[in-house]
N, C-alpha and C positions, 0 to 999 in steps of 0.2 A: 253260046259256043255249040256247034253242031258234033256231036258225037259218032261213033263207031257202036251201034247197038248189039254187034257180034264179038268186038272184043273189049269196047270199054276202054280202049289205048290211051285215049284222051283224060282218064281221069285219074290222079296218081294220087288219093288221098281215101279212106274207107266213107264209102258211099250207098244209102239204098236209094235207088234211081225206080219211080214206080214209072211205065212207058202206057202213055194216053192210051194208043189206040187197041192196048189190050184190057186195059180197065176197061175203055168204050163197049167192046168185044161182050165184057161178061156181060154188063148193067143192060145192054141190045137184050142177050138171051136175058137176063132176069127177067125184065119188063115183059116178051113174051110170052113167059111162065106167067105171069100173074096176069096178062090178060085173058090168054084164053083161059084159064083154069078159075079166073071171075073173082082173086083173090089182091089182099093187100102183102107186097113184099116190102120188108123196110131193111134200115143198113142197123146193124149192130157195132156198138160202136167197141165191144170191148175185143173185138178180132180187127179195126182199122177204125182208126178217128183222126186219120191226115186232114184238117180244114180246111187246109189252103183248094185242095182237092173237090172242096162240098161242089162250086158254080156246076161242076161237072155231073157230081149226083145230081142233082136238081133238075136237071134236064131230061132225065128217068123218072126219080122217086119221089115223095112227096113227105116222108117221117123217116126218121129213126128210133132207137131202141139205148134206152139207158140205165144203167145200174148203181149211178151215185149221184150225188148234186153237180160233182164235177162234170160227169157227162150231159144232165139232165139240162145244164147250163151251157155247153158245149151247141147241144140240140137250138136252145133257144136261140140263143145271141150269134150263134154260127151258120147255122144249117137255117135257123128262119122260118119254122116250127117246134109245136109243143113234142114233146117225146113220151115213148110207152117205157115207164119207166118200171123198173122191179128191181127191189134191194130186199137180200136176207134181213136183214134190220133197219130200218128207218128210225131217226133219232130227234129229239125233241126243239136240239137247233137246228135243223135242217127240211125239217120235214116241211114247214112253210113256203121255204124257196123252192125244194122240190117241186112241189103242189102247184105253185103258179109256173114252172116250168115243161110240167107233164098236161099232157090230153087226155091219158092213162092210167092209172096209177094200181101196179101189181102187190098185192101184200102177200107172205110167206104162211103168215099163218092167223089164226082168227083172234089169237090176242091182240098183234098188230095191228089189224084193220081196226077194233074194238078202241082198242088205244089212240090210233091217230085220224079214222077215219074222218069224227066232226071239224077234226081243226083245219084238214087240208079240204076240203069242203068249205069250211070256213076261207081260204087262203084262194080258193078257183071252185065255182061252183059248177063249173064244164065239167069237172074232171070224171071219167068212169072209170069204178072201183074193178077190180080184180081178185079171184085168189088163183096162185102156183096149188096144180094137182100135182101128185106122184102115181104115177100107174102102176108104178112096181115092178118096173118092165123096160130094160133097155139093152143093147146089143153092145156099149162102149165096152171096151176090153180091159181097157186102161182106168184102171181105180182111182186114178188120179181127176179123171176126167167125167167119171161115169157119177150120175148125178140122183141118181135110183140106186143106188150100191145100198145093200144095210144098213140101217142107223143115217142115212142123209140128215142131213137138215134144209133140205130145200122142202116144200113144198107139204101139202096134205094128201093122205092115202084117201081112200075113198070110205076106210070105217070111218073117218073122222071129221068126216064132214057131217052137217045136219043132216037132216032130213028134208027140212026146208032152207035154203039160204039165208041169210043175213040181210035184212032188207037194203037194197042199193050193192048186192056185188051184180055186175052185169056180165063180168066176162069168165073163163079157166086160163090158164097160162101153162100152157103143160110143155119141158124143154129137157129131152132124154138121149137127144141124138148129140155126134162130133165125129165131124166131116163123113158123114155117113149115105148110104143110097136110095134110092127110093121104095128100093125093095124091103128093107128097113122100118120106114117110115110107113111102108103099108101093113106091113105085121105088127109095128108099135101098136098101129091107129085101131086095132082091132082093139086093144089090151086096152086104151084110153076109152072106145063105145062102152065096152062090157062096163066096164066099172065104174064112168061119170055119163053116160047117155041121161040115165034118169034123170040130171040136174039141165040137160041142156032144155028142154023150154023156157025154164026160166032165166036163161041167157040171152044176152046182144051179141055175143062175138067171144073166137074162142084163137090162142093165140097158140101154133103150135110150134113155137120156140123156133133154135136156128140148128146149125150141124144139117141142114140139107143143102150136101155139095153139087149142086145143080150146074153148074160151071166146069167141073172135071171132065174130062172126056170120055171119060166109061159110060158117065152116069146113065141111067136110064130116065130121061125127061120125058116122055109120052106117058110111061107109067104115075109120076109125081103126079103130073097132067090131069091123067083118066083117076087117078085115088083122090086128089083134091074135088074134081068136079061129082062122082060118085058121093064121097060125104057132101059134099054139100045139095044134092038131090034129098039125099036122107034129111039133112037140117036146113031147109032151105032160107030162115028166117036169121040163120048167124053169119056175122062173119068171119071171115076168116082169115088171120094173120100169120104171114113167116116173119121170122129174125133171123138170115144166117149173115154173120158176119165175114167167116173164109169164104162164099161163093163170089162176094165181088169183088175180092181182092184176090182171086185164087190165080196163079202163075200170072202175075202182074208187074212184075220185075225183082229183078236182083239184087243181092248185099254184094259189092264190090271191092275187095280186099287188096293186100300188098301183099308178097311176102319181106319180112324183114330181115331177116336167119333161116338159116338152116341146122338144127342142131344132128347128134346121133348119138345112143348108147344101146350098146347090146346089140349093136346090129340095127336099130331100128333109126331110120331118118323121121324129124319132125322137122315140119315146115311152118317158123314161127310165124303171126300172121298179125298185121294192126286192128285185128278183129278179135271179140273173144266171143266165146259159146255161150259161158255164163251170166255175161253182160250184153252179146245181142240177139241171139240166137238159142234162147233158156229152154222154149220148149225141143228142142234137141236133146238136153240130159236129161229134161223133166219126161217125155213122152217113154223114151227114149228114141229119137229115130234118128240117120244120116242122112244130111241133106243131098242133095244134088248138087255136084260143083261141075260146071260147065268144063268140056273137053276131057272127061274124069272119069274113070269108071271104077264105080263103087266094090268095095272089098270088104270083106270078113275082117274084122280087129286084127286078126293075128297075120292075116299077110304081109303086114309090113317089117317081121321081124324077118330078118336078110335079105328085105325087096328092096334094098337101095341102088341095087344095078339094074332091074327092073324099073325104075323111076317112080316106085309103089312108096307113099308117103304117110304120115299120120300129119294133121293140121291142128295146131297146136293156137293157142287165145292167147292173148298178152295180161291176163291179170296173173295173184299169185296162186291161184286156186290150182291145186295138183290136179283135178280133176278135167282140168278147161282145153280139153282135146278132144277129136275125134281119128278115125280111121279104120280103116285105111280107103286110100286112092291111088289109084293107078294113072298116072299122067304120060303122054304121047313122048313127052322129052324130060332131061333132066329140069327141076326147077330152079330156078336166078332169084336173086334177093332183088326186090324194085318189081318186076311183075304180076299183073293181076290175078287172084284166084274168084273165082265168080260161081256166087250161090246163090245156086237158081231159086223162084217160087220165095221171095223173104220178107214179103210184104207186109201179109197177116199174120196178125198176133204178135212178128217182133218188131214193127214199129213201136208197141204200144205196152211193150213188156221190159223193153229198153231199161239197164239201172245204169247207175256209174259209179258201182264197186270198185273198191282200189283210184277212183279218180278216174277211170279210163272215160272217155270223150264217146258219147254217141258218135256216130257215122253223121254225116250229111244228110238233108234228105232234099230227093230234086223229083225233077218230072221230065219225060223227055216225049217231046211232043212225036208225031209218025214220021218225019223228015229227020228227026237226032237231035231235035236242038234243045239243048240240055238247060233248064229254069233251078236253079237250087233256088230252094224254099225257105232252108233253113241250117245252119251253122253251130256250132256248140264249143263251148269250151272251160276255161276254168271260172268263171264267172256263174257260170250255168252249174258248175261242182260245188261252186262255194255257196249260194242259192237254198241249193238244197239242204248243205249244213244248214242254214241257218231255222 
């Protein structure tokens, strides 16, 4: 079915539609970035792990980036390489399949490694060990997010590391950024020399995590550019690894909604929708931020109280959760029940963050090639609810 990429007319059911040739678009610039700058970029899978999607990465990238057996195995049997994997806790039935699924393998902390090291070793003797640093040092705002916050439990500070390594770690894994600039990443990078430089001779490769949104249109790429290639003049014996998972899923396509109702009290219009916040679009109330809805412009919460004649709206989720709204938005005309609302940028993170609380159905998910023509990938429904009970 050939679609309407501007309005979406052709599809009356909730849909995230990711569109080829702007995914093409990022993975172009990634590949780029990581050639001239002489570095390894991989896809993280826990901001986007559509597979059907892989034939496509492939044609770019050559690994990804995993944090549980699920994904580690996703890497394998999917994607058609080992994966750099790194989990807060590795466990004693799992750590095996891991182990034959990773090329990598990042440990949290040095009881871990101590713990599991011989047996995944034992399991794939390829594998190179890893430990997560914490610099103690990061610009996230959002506590939710920020991964160097007090008291983390990711990673090691630098008092607590030996003095000498652990024989067989070869790499750091240091991961402080979200969706963040380059400019960033060269003031981290300072804070990561000072306090693990002295460990780096005795390394092969140092992994500097993901959150560099190199894909946005602000960003500043020459800079990431000229800072990757500068450290690595300095260490010219490591390599060097990104993971960002929004960069190549970044403005990749839309979650394509209905409205189904229109309710009102106190003045205020909500425009029900066969989408919910909290079941597909989580990081919305978790971050907290307001999407972009296509032909919409965004408002302060509180505009919508008496903007009903104005066509100022709040967008309200279909679970029972009070909280499963957003607003407000300002639309060009009044809203119809049957009509699409289309939110923009919905690719990463909530494909893959998706629940079905209260029973509500994932959306669809398709692909739509650069001519419109629409491939649904994949369908969902009560079978897929009951599943999960079980």
């Amino acid at each position: 079915m050939r679609i309407n990429l501007d309005t979406f007319e052709e599809v009356h059911s909730p849909m995230y539609v990711v569109e080829e040739a702007k995914l093409r678009r990022n993975l172009e610039l990634i590949v780029s970035v990581a050639t001239r700058a002489d570095v390894e970029i991989i896809l993280a899978f826990k901001a986007f792990a559509l597979w059907k999607t892989f034939p496509i990465f492939k044609e770019y990238i050559r690994s990804t980036t995993a944090s549980s057996l699920s994904e580690a195995k996703l890497a394998f049997e999917e994607f058609g390489s080992r994966a750099h994997t790194y989990s807060p806790a590795y466990t004693d039935d799992e750590i095996g399949e891991i182990a034959l699924c990773s090329s990598h393998l990042t440990f949290n902390s040095l009881t871990q490694y101590v713990r599991f090291a011989a047996v995944a070793k034992h399991h794939n003797e390829q594998l190179s060990f890893g430990l997560r640093v914490n610099p103690e040092y990061s610009e996230v705002e959002t506590d939710l997010y920020n991964p160097c916050a007090p008291g983390t439990r990711f990673g090691l500070s630098a008092e607590r590391l030996p003095a000498i390594l652990p024989a067989g770690i070869e790499g750091f894994h240091c991961h402080c950024h979200c969706e963040s600039g380059s400019d960033v990443f060269a003031r981290t990078l300072q804070h990561i020399e000072s306090k693990f430089a002295k460990w780096f001779p005795a390394l092969k490769w140092i992994n500097f995590g993901g959150g560099h949104l190199m894909t946005r249109n602000d960003y500043d790429v020459e800079l990431l550019i000229n800072t990757l290639r500068s450290f690595k003049q300095r260490h010219p014996h490591l390599q060097i690894i990104l993971e960002p998972g929004s960069a190549f899923a970044w403005q990749t396509g839309p979650l394509v909604a209905q409205v189904v109702d229109i309710v009102e009290d106190k003045g205020i219009k909500t425009a029900i929708l066969n989408v919910s916040f909290t079941c597909h679009m989580p990081d919305c109330l978790e971050m907290p931020y307001q999407p972009t809805v296509r032909n919409a412009q965004s408002l302060a919460l509180e505009a919508a109280i008496n903007g009903g004649e104005n066509n100022i709206y709040r967008l309200g989720g279909n679970s029972c959760l009070s909280g499963d709204f957003m607003g407000s938005w300002q639309f060009d005309h009044a809203l119809n029940v049957g009509e699409n609302v289309i939110f923009e940028d919905m690719i990463h993170y909530t494909t893959v963050k998706t629940n079905m609380f209260n029973g509500i159905s994932h959306p669809s998910l398709a692909i739509a090639s650069p001519l419109g023509e629409l491939q649904i990938l994949r369908t969902f429904g009560y079978e897929d609810y009951k599943n999960r009970m079980d």
